[in-house]
C-alpha positions in Angstrom: 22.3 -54.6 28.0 23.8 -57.5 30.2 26.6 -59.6 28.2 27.8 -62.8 28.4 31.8 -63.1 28.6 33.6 -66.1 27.0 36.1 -67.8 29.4 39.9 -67.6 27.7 42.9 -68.8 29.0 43.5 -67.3 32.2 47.7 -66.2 31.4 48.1 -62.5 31.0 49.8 -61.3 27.8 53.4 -60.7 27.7 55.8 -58.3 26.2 58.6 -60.0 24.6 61.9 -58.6 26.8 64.3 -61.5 27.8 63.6 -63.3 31.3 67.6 -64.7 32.1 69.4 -67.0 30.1 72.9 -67.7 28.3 73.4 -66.0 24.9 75.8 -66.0 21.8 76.0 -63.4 19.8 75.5 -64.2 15.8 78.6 -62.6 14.0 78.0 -59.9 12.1 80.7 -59.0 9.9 79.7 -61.5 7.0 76.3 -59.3 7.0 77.9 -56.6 4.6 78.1 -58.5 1.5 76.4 -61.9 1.8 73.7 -63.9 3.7 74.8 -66.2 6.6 74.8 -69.8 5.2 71.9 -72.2 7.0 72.5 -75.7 6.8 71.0 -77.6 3.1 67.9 -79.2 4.4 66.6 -75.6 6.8 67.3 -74.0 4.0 64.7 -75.7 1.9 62.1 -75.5 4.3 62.9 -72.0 4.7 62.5 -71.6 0.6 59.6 -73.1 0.8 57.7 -70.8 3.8 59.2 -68.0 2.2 57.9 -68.7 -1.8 54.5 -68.5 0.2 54.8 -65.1 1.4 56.5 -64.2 -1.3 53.7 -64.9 -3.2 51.4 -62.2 -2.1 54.4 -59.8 -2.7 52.4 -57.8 -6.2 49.1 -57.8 -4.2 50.6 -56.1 -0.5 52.6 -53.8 -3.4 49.2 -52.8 -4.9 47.8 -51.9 -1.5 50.3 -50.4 -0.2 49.7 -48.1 -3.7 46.2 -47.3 -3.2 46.5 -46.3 0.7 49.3 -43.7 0.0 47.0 -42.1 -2.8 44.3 -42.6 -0.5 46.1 -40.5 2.3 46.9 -37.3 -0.1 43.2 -36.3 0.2 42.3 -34.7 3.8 39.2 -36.0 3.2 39.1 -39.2 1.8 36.8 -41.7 1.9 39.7 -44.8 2.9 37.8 -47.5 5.2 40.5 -50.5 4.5 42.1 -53.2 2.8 41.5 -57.0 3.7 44.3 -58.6 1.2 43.6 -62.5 0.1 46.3 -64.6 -1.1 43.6 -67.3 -2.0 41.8 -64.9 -3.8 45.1 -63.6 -5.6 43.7 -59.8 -4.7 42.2 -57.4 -2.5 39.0 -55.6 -1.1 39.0 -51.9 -0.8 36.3 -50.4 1.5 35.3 -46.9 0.3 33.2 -44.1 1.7 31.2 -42.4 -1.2 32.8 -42.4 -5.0 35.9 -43.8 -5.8 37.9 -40.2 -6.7 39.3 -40.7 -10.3 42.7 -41.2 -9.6 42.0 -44.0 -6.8 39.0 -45.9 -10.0 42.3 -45.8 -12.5 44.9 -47.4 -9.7 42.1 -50.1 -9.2 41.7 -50.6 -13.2 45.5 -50.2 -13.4 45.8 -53.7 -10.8 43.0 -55.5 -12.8 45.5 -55.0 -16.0 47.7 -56.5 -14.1 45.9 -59.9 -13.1 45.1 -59.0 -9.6 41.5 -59.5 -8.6 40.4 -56.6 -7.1 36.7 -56.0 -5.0 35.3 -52.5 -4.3 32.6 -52.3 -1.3 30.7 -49.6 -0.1 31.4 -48.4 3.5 29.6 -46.7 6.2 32.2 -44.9 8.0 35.6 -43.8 7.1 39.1 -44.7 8.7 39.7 -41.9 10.4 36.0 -41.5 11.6 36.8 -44.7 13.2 39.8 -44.6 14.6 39.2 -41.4 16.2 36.7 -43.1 17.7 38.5 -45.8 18.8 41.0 -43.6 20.6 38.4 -42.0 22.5 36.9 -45.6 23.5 40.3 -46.1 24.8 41.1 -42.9 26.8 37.7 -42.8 28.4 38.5 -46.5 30.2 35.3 -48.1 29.2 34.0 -51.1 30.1 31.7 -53.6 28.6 29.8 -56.8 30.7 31.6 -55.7 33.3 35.1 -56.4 31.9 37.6 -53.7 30.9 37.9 -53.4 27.7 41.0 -53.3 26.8 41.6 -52.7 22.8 39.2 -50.5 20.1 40.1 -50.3 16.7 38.1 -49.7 13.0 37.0 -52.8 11.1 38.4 -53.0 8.0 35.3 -52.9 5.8 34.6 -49.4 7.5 31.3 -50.8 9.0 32.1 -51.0 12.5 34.0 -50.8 15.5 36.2 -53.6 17.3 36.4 -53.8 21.1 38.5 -56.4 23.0 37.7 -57.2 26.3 39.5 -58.5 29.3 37.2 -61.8 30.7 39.4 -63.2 33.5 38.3 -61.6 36.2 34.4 -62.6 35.1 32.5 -65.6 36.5 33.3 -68.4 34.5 29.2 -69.3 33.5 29.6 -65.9 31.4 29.8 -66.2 27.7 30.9 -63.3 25.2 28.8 -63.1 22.3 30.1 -63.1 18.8 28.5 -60.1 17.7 27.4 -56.8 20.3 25.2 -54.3 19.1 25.5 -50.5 19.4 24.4 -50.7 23.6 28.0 -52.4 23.6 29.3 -49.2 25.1 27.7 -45.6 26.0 26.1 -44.3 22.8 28.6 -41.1 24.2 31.6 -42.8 23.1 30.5 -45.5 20.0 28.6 -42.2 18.3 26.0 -45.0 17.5 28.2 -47.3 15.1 27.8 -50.5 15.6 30.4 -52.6 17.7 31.6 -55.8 17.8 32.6 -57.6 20.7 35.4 -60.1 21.2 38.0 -61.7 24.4 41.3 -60.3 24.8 44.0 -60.9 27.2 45.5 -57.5 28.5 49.2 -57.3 27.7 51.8 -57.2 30.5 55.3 -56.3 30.1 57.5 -58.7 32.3 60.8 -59.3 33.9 64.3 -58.9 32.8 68.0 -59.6 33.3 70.3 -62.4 31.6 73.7 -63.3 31.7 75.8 -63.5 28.3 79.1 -65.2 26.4 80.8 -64.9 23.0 82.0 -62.5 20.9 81.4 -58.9 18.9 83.4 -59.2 16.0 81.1 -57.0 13.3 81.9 -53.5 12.5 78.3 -53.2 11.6 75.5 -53.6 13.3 71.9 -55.1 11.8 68.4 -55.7 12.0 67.9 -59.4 14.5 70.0 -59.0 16.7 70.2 -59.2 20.4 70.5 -55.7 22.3 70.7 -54.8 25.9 69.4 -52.3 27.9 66.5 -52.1 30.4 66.5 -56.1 29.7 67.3 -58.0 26.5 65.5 -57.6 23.6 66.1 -57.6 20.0 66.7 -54.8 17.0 64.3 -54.4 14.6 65.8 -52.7 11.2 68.1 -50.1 10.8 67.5 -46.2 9.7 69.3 -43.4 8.2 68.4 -40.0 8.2 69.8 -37.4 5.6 69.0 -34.6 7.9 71.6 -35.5 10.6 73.7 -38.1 8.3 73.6 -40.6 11.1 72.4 -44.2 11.4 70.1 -45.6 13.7 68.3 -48.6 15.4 64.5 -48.8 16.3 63.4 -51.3 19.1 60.5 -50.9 21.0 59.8 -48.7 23.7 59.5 -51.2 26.1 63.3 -52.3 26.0 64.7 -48.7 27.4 64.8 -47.2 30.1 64.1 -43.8 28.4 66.1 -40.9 26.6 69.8 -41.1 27.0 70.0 -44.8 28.0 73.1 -46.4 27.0 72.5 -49.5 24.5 75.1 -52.2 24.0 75.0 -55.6 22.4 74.6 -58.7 23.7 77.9 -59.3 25.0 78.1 -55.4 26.3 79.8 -53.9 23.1 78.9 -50.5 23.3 76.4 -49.2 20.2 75.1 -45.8 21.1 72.2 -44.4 23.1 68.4 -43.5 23.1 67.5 -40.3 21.1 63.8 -41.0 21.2 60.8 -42.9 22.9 57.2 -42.9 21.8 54.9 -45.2 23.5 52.4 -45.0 21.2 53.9 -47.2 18.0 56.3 -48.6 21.4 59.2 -47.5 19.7 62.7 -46.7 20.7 65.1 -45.0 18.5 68.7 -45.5 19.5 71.3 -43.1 17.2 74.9 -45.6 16.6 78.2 -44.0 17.5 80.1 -43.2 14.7 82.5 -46.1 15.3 79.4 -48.3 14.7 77.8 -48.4 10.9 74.5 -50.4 10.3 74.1 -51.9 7.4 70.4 -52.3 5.3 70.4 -55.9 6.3 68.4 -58.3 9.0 69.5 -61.4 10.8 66.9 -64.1 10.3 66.6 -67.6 10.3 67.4 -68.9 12.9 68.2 -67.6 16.9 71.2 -66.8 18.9 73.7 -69.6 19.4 72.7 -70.9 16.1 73.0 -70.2 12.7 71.9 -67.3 11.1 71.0 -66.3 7.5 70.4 -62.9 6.4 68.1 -60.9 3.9 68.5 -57.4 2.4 65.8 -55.0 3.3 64.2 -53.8 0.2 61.4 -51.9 1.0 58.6 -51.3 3.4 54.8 -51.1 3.6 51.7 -51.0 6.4 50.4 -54.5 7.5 46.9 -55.2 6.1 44.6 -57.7 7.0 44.7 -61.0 5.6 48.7 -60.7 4.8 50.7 -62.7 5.8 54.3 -62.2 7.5 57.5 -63.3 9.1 58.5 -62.4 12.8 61.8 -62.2 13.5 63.3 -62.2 16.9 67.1 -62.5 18.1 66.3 -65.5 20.0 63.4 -67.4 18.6 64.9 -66.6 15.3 62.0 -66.2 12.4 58.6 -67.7 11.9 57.3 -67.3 8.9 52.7 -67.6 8.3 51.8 -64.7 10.8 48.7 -64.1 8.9 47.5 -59.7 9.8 43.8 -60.2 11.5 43.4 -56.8 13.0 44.7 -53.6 11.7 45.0 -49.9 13.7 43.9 -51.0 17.4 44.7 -48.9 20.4 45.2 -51.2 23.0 46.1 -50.8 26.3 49.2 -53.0 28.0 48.9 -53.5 31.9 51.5 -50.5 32.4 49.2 -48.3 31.2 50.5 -47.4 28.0 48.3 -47.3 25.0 49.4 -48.4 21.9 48.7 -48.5 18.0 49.5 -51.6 17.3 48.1 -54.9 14.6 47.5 -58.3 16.0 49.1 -61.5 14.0 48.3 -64.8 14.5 50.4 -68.1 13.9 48.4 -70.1 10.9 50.9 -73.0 11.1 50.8 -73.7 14.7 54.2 -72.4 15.6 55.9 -69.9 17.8 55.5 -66.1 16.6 58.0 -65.1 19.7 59.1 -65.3 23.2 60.5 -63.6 25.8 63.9 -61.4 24.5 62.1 -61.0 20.7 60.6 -57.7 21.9 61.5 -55.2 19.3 62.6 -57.7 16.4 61.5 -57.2 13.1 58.6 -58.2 11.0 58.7 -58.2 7.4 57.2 -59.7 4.1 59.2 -61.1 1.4 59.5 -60.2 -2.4 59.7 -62.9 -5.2 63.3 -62.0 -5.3 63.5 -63.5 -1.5 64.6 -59.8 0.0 62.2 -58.4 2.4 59.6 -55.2 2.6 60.0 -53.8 6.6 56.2 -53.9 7.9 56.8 -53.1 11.9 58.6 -54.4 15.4 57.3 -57.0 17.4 55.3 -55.2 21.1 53.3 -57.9 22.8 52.2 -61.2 22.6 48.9 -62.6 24.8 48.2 -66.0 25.8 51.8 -66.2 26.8 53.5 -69.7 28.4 56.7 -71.5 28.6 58.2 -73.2 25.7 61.0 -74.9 24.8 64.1 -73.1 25.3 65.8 -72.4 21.0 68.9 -72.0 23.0 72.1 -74.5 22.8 72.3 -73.7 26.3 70.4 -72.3 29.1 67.3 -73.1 30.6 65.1 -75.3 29.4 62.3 -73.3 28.7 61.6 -69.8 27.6 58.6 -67.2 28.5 55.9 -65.4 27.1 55.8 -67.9 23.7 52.9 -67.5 21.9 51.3 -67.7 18.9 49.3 -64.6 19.0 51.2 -61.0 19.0 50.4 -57.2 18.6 53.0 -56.2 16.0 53.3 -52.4 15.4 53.6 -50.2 11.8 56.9 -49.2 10.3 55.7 -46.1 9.4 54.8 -45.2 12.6 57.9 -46.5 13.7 59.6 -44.0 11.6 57.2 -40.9 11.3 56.5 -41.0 15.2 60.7 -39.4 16.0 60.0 -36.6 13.7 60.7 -34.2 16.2 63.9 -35.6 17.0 65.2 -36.8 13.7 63.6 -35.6 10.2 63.6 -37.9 7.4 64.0 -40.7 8.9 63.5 -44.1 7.4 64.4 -47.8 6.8 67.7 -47.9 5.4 67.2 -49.2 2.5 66.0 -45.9 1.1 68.8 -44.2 2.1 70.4 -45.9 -1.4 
């Protein structure tokens, strides 16, 4: 089959580490007790974005109930969740039967006002995202152009490919929908595929000079870490089994095992215990001197003010939901609405990772260059947040305007598309080197 192949824009991806500039440091000693104060009228607007997240809060809850029963059967028929906030519900795609204890969860939401849609599937999760990991080892190509992501649907009907156009002529157009022929019946097993332009992610540059202060006896979630280049923390963890506290950033940021992280103004914080490329996450164990505390920075970027919210909970991104994207120098954006879940996709290092693309709905910046690592979360009715992963990539990346009181005058790799990854993954993936880890707030 011959395909046609969409021109895009022609700017590689980026991943989010820090290309120079000049930084200040949020303090963070007020982040024990209270949230930093934002100024009267932000505040509202900030209210106001965040009532419509919070919003979906009982739906992503209810999800997030019928995917961990879904995941004590070995052999259960889970294709996905696509949540609607319009809808004021979700649609579970099942393999087969509903088992008894997944038909009373569903009746159990119903009770409860949400509006909840059962459809038939043809394939299972796991038959589909083992799938899509092979797809993505075997370095398959469709039209010509490398494909460079693979990932279930979420109605459990198909498989999703992205591929990489730029190098293509431009008279070639992708077509919206690919049958089966869209790659070697060997790999796609004969399920259907659907076809679509994506940008391959790069990782870029680093180095940045900084200023200010480190007056905080505790460190956070949000806020500007150094390293291999600058980036950002994404939430704290605790693990019972060692008693120690910890910071995940992504892989990306470090150098590897043993690499010596500081702040932003080169205040020692501890070192690298753990890397795993595939969720792109770092996890960096605090010296004892340095506490964390179940909190994240967000609001606004560094050099301005900051507010701060308690992290409650967490839960896996589904599609439809929407979130917030928090990074140390952008600050937080609020109406990332989930459009792909589970996709292995493939950065220009090489790496492959399990990661869930976000897309702004509101027209603004997600992230830019230095947000690499910085947390993405939903928020509750009660305005505290539910963890949901670390920023990894964005594609379509340009310059913006620099969020920075000083500095240049424009920052890299904005965007208003990113690949975000799962907190669970993010925690469940350093297993071998610390049990029992987990977002802090479940250490209470």
């Amino acid at each position: 089959m011959k395909y046609q192949i969409s021109r895009g824009k022609t700017v590689l991806g980026l991943s989010l580490a820090l290309s120079g500039s000049l930084l200040v440091l949020p303090n963070l000693a007020r982040a024990e007790d209270d949230p930093v104060s934002v100024p009267g009228g932000s505040r509202t607007a900030m209210t106001a974005q965040n009532a419509g997240t919070g919003g979906q809060a009982p739906i992503s809850a209810a999800a997030n109930e019928i995917y961990r029963l879904a995941q004590e059967d070995p052999g259960t028929g889970y294709a996905g969740i696509v949540l609607s906030t319009q809808d004021a519900g979700y649609t579970l795609s099942w393999k087969g039967d509903l088992p008894q204890a997944v038909s009373r969860l569903v009746t159990a939401h119903r009770g409860k006002g949400i509006r909840v849609t059962v459809a038939a599937s043809t394939y299972t999760f796991k038959e589909l995202d083992e799938k899509a990991r092979v797809i993505m080892e075997s370095g398959a190509t469709a039209g010509g152009a490398p494909v460079v992501s693979a990932g279930p649907s979420s109605d459990g009907n198909s498989l999703t490919i992205g591929v990489d156009s730029s190098g293509l002529p431009a008279r070639n157009n992708l077509r919206d929908e690919a049958g089966t022929d869209a790659l070697p019946k060997s790999l796609s097993g004969g399920i259907p595929v659907k076809v679509t332009e994506e940008e391959t992610p790069a990782d870029i540059g680093y180095g940045a000079r900084y200023t200010g202060s480190f007056s905080g006896k505790k460190v956070a979630g949000g806020i500007v870490i150094r390293a291999k280049g600058t980036c950002t923390s994404g939430f704290s963890a605790f693990s019972p089994a060692t008693n120690r506290y910890y910071l995940i950033t992504a892989a990306h940021c470090v150098n590897g095992v043993g690499d010596s992280i500081t702040t932003g103004v080169g205040t020692p914080i501890g070192r690298v215990v753990d890397v795993q490329q595939s969720p792109d996450s770092a996890l960096i164990e605090l010296f004892p001197e340095i506490g964390a505390t179940d909190w994240v920075f967000s609001g606004y970027g560094v050099g301005l003010d900051p507010s701060g919210r308690k992290v409650l909970s967490e839960g896996r991104p589904f599609e439809g939901e929407l979130l917030c994207t928090n990074g140390a120098l952008r600050g937080e954006t609020c109406g990332a609405k989930v459009t792909k879940v589970d996709q292995y996709v493939k950065s220009e290092t090489g790496h492959l990772r399990h990661v869930n693309k976000v897309e702004q709905v509101a027209g603004r910046i997600l992230a830019g260059a230095g947000d690499s690592g910085g947390s993405v979360f939903a928020y509750g009715v009660d305005g505290k947040i539910s963890a949901r992963g670390i920023l990894s990539m964005t594609i379509h990346g340009y310059s913006c305007k620099n969020p920075l009181p000083t500095g240049k005058n424009t920052r890299t790799g904005c965007s208003e598309h990113a690949w975000i990854t799962n907190i669970y993954e993010n925690t469940t993936s350093h297993n071998d080197a610390v049990k029992s880890l987990r977002v802090q707030a479940f250490d209470r």
